[in-house]
OpenMM code with the backbone's topology and positions (N, CA, C; nanometers):
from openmm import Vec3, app, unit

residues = "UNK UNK UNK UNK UNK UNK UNK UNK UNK UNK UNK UNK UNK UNK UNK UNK UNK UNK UNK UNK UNK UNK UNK UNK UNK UNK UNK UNK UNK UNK UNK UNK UNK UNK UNK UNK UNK UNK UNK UNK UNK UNK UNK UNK UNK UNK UNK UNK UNK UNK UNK UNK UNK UNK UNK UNK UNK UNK UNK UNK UNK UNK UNK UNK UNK UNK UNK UNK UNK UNK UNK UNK UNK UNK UNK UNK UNK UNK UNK UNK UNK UNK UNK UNK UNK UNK UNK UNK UNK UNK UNK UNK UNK UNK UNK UNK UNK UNK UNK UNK UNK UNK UNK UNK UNK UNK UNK UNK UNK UNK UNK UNK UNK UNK UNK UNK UNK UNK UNK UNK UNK UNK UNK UNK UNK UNK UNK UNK UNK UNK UNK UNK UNK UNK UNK UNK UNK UNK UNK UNK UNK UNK UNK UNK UNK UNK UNK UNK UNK UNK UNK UNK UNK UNK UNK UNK UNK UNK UNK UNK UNK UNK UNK UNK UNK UNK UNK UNK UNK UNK UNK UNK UNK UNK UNK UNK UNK UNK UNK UNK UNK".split()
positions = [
    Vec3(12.2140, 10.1716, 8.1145),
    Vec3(12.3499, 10.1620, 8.1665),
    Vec3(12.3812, 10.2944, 8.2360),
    Vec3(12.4070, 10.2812, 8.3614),
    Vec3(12.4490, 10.3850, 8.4426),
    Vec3(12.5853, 10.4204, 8.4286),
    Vec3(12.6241, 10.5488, 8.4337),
    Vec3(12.7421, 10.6246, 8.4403),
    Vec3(12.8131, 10.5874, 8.5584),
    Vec3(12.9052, 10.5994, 8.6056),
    Vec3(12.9468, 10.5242, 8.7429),
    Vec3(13.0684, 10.6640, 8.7234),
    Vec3(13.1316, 10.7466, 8.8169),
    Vec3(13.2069, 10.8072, 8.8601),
    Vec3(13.3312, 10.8057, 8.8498),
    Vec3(13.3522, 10.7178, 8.8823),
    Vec3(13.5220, 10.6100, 8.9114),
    Vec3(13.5365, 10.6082, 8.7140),
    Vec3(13.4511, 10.5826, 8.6648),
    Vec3(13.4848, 10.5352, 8.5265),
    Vec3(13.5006, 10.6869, 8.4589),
    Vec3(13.4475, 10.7816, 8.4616),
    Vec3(13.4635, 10.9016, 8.4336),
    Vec3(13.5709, 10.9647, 8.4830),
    Vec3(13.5910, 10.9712, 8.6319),
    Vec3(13.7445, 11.0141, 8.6520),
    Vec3(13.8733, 10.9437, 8.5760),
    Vec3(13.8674, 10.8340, 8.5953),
    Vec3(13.9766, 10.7664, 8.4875),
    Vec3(13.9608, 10.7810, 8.3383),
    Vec3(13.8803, 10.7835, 8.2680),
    Vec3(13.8514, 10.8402, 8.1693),
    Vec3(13.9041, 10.9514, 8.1258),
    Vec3(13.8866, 11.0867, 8.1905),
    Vec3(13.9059, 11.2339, 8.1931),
    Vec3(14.0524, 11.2196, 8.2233),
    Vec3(14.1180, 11.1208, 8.2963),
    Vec3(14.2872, 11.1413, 8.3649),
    Vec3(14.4031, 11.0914, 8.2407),
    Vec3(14.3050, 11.0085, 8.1741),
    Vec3(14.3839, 10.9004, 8.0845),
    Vec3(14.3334, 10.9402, 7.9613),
    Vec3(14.2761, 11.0015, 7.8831),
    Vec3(14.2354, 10.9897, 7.7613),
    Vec3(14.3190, 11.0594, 7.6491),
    Vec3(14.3785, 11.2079, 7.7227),
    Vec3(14.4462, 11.2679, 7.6090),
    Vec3(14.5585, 11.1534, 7.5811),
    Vec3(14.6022, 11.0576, 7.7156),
    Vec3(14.7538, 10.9590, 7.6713),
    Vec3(14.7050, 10.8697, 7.6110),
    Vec3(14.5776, 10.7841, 7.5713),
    Vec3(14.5295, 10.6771, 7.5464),
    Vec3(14.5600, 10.7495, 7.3866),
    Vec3(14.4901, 10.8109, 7.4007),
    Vec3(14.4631, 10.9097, 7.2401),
    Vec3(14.6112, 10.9457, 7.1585),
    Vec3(14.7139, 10.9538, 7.2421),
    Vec3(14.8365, 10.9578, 7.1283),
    Vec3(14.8688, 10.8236, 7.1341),
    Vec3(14.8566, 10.7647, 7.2329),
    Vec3(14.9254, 10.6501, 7.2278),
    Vec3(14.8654, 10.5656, 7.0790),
    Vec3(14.7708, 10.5743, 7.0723),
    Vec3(14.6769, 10.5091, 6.9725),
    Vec3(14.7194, 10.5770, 6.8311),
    Vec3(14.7603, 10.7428, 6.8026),
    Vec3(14.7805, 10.7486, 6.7037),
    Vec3(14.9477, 10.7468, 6.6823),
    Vec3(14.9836, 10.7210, 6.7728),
    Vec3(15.1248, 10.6354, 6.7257),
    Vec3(15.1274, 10.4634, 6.6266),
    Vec3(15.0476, 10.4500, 6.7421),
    Vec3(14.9901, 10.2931, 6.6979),
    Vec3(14.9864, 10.3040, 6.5642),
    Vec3(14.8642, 10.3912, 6.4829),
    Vec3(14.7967, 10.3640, 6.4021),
    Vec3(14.8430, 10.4309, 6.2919),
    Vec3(14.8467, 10.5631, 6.3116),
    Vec3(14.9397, 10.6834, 6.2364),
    Vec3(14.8438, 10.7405, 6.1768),
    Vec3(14.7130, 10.7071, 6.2098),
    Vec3(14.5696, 10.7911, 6.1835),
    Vec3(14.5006, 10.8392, 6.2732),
    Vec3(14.5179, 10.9547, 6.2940),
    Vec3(14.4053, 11.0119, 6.3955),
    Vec3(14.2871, 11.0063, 6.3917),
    Vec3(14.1853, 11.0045, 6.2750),
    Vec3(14.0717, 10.9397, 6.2655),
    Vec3(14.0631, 10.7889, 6.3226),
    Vec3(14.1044, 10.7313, 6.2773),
    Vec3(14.1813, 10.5444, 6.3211),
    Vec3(14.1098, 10.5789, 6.4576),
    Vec3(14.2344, 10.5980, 6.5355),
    Vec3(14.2659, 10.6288, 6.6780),
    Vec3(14.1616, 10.6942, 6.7247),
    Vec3(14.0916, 10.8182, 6.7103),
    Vec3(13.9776, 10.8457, 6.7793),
    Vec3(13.8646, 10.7300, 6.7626),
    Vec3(13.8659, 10.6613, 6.6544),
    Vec3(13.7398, 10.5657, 6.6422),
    Vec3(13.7701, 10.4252, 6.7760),
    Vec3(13.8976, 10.4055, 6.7510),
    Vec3(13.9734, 10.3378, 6.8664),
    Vec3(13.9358, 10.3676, 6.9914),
    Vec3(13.9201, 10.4862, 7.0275),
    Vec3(13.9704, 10.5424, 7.1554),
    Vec3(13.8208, 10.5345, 7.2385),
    Vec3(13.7164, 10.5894, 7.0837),
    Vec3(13.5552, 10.5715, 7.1448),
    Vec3(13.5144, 10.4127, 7.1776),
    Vec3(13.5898, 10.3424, 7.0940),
    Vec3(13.5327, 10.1688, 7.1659),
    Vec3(13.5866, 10.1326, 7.2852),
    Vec3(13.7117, 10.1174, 7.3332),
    Vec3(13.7699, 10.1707, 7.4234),
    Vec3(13.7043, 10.2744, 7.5425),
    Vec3(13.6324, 10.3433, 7.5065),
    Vec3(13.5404, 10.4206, 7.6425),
    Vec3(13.4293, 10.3009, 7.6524),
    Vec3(13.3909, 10.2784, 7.5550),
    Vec3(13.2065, 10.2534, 7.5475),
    Vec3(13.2865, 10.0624, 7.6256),
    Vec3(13.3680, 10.0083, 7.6079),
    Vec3(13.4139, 9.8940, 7.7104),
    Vec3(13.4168, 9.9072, 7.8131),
    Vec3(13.4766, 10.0668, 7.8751),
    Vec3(13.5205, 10.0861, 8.0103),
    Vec3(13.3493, 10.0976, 8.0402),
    Vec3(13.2593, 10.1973, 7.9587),
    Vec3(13.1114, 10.2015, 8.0117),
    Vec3(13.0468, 10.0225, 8.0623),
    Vec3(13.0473, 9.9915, 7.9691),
    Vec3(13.0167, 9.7987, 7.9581),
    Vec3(13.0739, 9.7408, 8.0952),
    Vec3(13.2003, 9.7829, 8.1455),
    Vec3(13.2634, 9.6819, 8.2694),
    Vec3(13.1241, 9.7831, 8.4227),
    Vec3(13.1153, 9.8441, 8.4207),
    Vec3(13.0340, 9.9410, 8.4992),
    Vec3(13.1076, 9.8829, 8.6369),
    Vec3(13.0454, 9.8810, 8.7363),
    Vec3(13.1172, 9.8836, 8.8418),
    Vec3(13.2447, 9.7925, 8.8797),
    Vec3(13.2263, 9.6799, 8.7950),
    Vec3(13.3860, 9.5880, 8.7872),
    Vec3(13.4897, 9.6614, 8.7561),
    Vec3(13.4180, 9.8210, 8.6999),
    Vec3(13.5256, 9.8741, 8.6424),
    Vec3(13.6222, 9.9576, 8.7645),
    Vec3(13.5044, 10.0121, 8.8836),
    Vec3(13.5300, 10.0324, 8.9503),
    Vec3(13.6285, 9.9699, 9.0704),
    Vec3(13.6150, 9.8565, 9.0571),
    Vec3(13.6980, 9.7601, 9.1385),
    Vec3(13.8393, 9.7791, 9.0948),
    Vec3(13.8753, 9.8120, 8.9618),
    Vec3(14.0183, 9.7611, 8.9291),
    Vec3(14.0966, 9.8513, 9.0031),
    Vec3(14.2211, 9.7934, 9.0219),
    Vec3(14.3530, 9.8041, 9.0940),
    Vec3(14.4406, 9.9434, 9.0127),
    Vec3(14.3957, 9.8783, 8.9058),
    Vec3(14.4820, 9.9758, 8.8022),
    Vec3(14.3914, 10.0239, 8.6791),
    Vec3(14.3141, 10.1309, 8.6471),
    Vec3(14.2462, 10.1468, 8.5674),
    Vec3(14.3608, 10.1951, 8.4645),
    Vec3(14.4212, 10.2616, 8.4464),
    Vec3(14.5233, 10.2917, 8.3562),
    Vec3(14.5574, 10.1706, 8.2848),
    Vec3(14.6463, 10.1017, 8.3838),
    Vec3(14.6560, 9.9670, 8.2595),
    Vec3(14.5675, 9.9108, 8.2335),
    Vec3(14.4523, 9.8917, 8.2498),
    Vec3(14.2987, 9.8515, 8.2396),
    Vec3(14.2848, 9.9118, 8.0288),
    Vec3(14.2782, 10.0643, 8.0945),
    Vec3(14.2315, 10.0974, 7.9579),
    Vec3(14.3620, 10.0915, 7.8778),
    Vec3(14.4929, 10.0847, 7.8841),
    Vec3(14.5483, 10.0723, 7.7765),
    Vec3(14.5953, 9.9380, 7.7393),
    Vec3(14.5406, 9.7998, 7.7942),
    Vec3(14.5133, 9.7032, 7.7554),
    Vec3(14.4528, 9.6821, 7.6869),
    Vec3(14.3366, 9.7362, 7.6640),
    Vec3(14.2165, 9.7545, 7.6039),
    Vec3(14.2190, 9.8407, 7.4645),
    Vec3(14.3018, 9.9350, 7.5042),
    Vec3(14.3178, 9.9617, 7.3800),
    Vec3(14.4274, 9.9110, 7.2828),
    Vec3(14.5803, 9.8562, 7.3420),
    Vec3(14.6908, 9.7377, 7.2792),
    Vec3(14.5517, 9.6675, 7.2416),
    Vec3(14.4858, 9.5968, 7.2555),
    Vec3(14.4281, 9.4782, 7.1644),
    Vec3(14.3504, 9.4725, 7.0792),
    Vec3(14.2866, 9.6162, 7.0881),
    Vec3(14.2094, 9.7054, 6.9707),
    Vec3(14.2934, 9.7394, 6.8622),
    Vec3(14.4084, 9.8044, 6.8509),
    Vec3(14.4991, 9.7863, 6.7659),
    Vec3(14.5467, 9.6870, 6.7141),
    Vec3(14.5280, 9.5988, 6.7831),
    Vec3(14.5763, 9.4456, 6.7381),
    Vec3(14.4868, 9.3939, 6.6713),
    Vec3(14.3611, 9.3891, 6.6959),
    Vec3(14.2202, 9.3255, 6.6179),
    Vec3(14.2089, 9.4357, 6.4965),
    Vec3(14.2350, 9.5441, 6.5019),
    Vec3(14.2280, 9.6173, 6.3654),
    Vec3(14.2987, 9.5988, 6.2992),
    Vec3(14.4389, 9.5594, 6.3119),
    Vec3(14.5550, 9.5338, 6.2327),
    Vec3(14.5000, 9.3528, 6.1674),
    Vec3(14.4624, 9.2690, 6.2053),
    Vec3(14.4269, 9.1749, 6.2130),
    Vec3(14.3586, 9.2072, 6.1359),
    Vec3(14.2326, 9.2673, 6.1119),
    Vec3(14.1171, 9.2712, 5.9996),
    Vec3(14.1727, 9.3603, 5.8847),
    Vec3(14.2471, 9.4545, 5.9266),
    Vec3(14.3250, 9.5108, 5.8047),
    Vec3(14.3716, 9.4742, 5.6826),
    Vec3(14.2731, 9.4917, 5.5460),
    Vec3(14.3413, 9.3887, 5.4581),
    Vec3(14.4267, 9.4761, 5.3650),
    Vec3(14.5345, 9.4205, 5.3260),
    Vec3(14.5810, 9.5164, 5.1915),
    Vec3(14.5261, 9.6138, 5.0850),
    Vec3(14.5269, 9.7142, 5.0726),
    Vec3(14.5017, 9.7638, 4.9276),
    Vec3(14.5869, 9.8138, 4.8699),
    Vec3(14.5876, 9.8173, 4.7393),
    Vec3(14.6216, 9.9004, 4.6555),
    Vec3(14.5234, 9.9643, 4.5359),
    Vec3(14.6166, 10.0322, 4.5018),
    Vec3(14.5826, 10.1409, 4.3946),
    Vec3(14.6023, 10.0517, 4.2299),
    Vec3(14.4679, 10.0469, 4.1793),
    Vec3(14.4821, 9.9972, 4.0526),
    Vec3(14.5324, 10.0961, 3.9881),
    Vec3(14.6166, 10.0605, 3.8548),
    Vec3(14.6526, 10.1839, 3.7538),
    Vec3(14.6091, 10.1066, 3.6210),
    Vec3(14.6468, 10.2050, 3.5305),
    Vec3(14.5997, 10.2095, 3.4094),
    Vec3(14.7012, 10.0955, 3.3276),
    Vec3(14.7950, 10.0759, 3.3767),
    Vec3(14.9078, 9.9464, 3.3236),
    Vec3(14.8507, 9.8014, 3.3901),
    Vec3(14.7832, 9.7895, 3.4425),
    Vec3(14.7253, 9.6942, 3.5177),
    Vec3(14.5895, 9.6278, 3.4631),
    Vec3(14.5493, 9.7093, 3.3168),
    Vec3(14.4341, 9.6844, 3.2480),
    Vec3(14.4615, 9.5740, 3.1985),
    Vec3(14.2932, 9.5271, 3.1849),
    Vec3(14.3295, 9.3454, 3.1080),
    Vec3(14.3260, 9.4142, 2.9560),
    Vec3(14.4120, 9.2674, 2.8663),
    Vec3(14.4231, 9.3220, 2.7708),
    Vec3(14.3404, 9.3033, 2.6681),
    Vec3(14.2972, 9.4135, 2.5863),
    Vec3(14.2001, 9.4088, 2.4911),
    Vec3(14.1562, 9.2967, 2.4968),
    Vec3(13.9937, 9.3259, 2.4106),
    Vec3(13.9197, 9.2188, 2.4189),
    Vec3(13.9864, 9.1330, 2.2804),
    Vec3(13.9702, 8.9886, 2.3016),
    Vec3(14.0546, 8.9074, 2.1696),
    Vec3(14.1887, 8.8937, 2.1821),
    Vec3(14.2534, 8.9770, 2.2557),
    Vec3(14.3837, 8.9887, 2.3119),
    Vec3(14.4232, 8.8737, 2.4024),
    Vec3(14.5070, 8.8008, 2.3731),
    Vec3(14.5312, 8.6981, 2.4904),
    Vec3(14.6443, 8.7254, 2.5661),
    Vec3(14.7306, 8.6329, 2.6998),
    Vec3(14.8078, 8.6838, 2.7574),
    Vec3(14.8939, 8.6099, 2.6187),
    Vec3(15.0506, 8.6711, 2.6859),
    Vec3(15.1643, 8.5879, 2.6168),
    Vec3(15.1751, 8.4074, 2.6774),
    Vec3(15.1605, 8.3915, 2.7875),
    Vec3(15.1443, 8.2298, 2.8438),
    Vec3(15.0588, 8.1511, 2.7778),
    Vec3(14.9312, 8.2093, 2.7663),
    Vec3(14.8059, 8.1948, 2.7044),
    Vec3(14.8325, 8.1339, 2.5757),
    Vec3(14.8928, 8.2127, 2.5273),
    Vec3(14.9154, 8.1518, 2.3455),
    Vec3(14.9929, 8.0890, 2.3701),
    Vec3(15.0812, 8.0017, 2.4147),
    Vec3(15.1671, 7.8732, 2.3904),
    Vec3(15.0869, 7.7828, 2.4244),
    Vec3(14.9540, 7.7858, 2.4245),
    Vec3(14.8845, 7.6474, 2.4680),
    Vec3(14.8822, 7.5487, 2.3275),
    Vec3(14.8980, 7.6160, 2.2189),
    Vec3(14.9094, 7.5270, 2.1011),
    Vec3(15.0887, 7.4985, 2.0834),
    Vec3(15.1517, 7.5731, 2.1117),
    Vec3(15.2619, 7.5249, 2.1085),
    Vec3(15.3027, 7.4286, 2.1703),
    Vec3(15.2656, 7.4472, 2.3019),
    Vec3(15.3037, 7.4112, 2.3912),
    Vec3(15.2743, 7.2233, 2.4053),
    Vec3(15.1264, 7.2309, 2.3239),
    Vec3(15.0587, 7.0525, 2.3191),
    Vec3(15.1617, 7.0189, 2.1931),
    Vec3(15.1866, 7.0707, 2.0912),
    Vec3(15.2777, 7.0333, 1.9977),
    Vec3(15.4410, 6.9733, 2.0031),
    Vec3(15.4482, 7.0658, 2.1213),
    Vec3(15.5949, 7.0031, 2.1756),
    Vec3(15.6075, 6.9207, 2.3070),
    Vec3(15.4722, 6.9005, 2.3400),
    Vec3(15.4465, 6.7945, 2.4048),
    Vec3(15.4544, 6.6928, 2.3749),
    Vec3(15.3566, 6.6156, 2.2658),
    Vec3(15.3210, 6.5098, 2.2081),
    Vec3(15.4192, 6.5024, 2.1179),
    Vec3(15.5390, 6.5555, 2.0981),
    Vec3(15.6366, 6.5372, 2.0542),
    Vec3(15.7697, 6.4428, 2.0986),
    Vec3(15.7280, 6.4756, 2.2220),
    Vec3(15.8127, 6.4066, 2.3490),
    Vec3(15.8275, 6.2873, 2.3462),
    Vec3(15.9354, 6.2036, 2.4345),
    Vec3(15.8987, 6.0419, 2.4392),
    Vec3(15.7729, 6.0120, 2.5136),
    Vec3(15.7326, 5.9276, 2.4776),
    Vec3(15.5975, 5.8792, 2.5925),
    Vec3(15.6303, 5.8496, 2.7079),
    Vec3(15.7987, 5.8497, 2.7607),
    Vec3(15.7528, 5.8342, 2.9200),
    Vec3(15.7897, 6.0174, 2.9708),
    Vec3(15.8178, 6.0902, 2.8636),
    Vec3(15.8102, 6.2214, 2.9064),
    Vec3(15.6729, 6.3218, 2.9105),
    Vec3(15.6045, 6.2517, 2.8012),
    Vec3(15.4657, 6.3181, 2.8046),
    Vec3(15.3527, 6.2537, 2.8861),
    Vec3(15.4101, 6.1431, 2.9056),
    Vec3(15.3045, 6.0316, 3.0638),
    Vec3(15.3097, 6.0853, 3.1683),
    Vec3(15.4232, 6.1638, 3.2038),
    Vec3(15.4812, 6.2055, 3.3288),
    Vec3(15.4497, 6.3248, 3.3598),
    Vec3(15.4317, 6.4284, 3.2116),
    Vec3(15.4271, 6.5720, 3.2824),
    Vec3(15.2856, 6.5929, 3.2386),
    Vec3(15.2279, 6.4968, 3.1089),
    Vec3(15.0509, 6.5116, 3.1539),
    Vec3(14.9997, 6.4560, 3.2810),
    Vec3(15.0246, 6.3701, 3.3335),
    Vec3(14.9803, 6.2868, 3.4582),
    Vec3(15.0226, 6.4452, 3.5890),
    Vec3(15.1441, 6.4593, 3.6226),
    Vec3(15.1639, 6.4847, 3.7451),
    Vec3(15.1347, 6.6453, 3.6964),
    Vec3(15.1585, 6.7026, 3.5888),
    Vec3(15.1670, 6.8877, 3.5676),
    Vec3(15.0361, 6.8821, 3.5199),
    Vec3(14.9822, 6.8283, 3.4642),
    Vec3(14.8857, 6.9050, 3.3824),
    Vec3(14.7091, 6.8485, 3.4318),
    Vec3(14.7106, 6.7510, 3.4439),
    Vec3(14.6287, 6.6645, 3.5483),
    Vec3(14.6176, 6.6526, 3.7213),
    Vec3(14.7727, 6.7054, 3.7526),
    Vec3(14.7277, 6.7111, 3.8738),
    Vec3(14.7555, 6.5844, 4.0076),
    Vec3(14.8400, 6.5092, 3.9256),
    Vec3(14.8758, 6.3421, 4.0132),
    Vec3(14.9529, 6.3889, 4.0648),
    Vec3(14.9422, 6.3363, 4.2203),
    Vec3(15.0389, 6.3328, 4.3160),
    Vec3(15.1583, 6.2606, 4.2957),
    Vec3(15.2722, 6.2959, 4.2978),
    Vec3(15.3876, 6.1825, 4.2390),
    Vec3(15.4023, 6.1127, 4.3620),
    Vec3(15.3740, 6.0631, 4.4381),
    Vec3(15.3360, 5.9670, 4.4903),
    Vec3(15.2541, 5.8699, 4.4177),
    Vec3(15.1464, 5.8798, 4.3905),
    Vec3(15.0345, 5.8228, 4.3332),
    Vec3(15.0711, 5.7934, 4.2031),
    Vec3(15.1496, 5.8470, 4.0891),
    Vec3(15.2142, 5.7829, 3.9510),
    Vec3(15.3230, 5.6951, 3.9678),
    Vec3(15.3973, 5.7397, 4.1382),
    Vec3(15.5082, 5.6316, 4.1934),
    Vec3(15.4274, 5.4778, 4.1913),
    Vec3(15.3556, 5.5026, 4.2662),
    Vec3(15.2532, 5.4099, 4.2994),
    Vec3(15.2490, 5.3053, 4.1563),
    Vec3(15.1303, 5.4029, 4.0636),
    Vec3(15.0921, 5.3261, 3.9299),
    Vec3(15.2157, 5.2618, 3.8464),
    Vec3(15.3340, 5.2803, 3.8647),
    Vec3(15.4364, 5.2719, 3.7696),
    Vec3(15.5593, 5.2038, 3.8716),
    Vec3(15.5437, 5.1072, 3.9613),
    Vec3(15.6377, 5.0403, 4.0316),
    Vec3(15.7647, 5.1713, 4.0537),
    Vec3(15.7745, 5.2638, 4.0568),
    Vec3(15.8823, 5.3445, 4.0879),
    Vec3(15.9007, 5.4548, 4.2287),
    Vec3(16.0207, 5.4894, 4.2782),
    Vec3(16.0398, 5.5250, 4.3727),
    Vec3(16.0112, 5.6856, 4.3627),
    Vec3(15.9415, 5.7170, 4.4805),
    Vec3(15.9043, 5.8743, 4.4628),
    Vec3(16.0251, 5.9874, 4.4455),
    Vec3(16.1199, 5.9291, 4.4512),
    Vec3(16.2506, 5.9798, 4.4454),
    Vec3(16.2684, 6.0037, 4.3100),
    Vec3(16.2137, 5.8335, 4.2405),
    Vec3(16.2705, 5.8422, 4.0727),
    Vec3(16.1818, 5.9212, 4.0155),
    Vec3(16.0498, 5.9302, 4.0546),
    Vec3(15.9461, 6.0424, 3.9767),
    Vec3(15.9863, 6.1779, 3.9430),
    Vec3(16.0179, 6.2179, 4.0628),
    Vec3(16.0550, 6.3685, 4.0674),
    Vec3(16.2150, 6.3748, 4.0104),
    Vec3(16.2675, 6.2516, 4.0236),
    Vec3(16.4125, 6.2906, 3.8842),
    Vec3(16.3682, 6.3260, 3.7541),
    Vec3(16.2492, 6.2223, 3.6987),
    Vec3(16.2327, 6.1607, 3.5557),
    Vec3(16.1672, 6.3097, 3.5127),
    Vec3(16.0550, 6.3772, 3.6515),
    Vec3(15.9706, 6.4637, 3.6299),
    Vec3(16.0428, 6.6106, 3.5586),
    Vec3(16.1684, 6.6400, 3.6535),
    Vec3(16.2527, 6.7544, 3.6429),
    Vec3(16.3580, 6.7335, 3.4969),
    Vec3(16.3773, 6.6200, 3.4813),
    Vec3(16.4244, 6.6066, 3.2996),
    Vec3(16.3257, 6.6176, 3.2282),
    Vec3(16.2275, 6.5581, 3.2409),
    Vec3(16.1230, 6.6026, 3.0986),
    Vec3(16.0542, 6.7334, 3.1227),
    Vec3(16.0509, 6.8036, 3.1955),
    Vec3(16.0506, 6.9445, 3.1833),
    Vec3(16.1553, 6.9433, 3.1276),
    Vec3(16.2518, 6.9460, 3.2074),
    Vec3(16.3990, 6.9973, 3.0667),
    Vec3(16.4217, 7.0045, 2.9698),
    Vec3(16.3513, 6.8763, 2.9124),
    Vec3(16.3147, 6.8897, 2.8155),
    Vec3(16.2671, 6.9426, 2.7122),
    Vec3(16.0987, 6.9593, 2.7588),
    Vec3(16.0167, 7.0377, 2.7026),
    Vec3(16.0780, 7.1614, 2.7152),
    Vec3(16.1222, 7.2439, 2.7932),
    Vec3(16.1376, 7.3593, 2.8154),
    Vec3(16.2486, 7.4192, 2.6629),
    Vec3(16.3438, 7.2568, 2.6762),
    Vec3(16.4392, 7.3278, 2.5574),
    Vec3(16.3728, 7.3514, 2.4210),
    Vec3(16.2834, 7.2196, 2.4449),
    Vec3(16.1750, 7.2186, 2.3143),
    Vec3(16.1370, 7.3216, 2.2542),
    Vec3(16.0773, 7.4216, 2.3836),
    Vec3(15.9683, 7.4994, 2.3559),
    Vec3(16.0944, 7.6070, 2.2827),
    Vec3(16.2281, 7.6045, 2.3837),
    Vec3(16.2387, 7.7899, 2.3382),
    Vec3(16.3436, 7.7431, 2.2121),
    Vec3(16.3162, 7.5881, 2.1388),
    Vec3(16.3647, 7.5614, 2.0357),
    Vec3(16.2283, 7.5927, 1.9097),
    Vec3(16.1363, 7.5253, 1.9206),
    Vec3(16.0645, 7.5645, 1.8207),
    Vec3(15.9407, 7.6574, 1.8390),
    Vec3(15.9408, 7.7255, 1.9453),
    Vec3(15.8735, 7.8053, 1.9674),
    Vec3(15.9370, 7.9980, 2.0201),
    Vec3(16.0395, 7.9859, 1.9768),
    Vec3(16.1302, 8.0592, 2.0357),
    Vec3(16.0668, 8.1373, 2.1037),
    Vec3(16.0553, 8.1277, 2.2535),
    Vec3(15.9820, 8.2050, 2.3525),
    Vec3(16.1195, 8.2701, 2.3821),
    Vec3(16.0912, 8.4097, 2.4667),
    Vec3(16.1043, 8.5341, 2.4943),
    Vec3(16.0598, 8.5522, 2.6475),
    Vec3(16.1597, 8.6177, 2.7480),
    Vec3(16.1135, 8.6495, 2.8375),
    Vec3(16.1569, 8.7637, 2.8479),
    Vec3(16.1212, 8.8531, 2.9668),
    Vec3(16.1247, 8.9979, 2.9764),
    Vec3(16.1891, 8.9530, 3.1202),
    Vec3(16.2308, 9.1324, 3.1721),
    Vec3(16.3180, 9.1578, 3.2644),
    Vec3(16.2648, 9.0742, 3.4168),
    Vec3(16.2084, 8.9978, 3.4097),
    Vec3(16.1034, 8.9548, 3.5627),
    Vec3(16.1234, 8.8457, 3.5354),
    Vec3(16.1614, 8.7738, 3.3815),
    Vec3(16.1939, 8.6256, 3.3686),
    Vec3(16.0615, 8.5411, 3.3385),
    Vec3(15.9756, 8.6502, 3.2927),
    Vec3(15.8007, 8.6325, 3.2637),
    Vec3(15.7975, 8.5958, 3.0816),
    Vec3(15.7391, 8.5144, 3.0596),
    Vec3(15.7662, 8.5256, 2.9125),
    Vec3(15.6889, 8.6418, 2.8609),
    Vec3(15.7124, 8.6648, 2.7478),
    Vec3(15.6658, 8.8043, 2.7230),
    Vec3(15.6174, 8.8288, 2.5663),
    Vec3(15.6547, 8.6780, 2.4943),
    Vec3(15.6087, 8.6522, 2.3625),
    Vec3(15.7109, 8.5594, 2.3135),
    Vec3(15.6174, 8.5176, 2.1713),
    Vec3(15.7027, 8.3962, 2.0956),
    Vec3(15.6451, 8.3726, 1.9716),
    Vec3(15.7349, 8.2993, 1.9227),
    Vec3(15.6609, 8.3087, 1.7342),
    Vec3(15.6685, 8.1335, 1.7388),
    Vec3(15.5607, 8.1081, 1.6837),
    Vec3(15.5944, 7.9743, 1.6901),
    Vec3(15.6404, 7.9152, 1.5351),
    Vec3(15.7005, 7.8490, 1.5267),
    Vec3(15.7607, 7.8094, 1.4035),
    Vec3(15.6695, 7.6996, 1.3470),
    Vec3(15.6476, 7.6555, 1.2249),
    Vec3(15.5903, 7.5739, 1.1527),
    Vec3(15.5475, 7.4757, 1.2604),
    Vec3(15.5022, 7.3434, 1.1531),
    Vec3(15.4780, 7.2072, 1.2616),
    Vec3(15.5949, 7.1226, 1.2669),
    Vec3(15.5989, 7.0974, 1.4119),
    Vec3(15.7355, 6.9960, 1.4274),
    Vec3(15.7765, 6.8798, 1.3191),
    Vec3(15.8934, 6.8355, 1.2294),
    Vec3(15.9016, 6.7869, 1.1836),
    Vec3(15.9726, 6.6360, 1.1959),
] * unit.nanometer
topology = app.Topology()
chain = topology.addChain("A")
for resn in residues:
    res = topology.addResidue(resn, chain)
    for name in ("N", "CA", "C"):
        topology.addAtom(name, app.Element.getBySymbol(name[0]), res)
């Protein structure tokens, strides 16, 4: 690949502006110089087409707007793990975790068209469409019948299971009381 002239003068005219412009963009000057070198090595790649353009300026800072854009694009989140973020001891379960015995207890406690409904569509996974379907009823009436027997259960639970939530509305523990009587 030959050096071509035209691409070097524009290069040398435009680079210190390409170069802030980019660490505005980015707010990393490392970033931005890595930016700024793909961005040359493109203008090298166009070789004499490059020479043709009308406007090399907006040429290269097109080129570089979409480089910022494809990096932002691949950019994935991080964070910083901390030490509150540890799983908990081994044998340790979550607080959600342990109402799974409660939780079947005050289930099967339920009427049978309350525990048909929220094993079928919550816990199994049926489309309430599809239990509308099996059960001559309107998808309308599912999702009524569905949102009372949660209500249900829910009073159930923080009746004989007296669950506990914390400031986030997360449960956060519970004692479960004897067997339902």
């Amino acid at each position: 690949m030959s050096t071509y002239p035209c691409i070097l003068t524009a290069w040398h005219a435009h680079e210190k502006e390409l170069r802030g412009y980019l660490i505005h963009r980015l707010g990393d000057p490392y970033g931005a110089d890595d930016l700024l070198q793909d961005v040359f090595l493109k203008s090298l790649r166009q070789g004499a087409d490059f020479c043709r353009l009308d406007n090399p300026r907006a040429w290269l800072f097109q080129v570089a707007r979409h480089a910022v854009i494809d990096q932002c694009r691949l950019a994935k989140p991080q964070s910083v793990m901390t030490d509150d973020l540890a799983a908990p001891p081994a044998g340790e379960r979550d607080p959600v975790e342990q109402l799974d015995d409660c939780l079947m207890r005050n289930l099967a406690a339920l009427s049978i068209e309350d525990h048909n409904i929220i094993s079928q569509c919550d816990l199994h996974g049926m489309k309430h469409q599809v239990f509308a379907d099996n059960h001559g009823l309107s998808l309308s009436a599912v999702k009524s019948r569905l949102m009372r027997a949660r209500q249900r259960l829910h009073a159930a639970l923080l009746l004989h299971c007296q669950v506990r939530f914390d400031e986030d509305g997360k449960v956060c523990c519970h004692k479960p009381r004897g067997p339902l009587s």
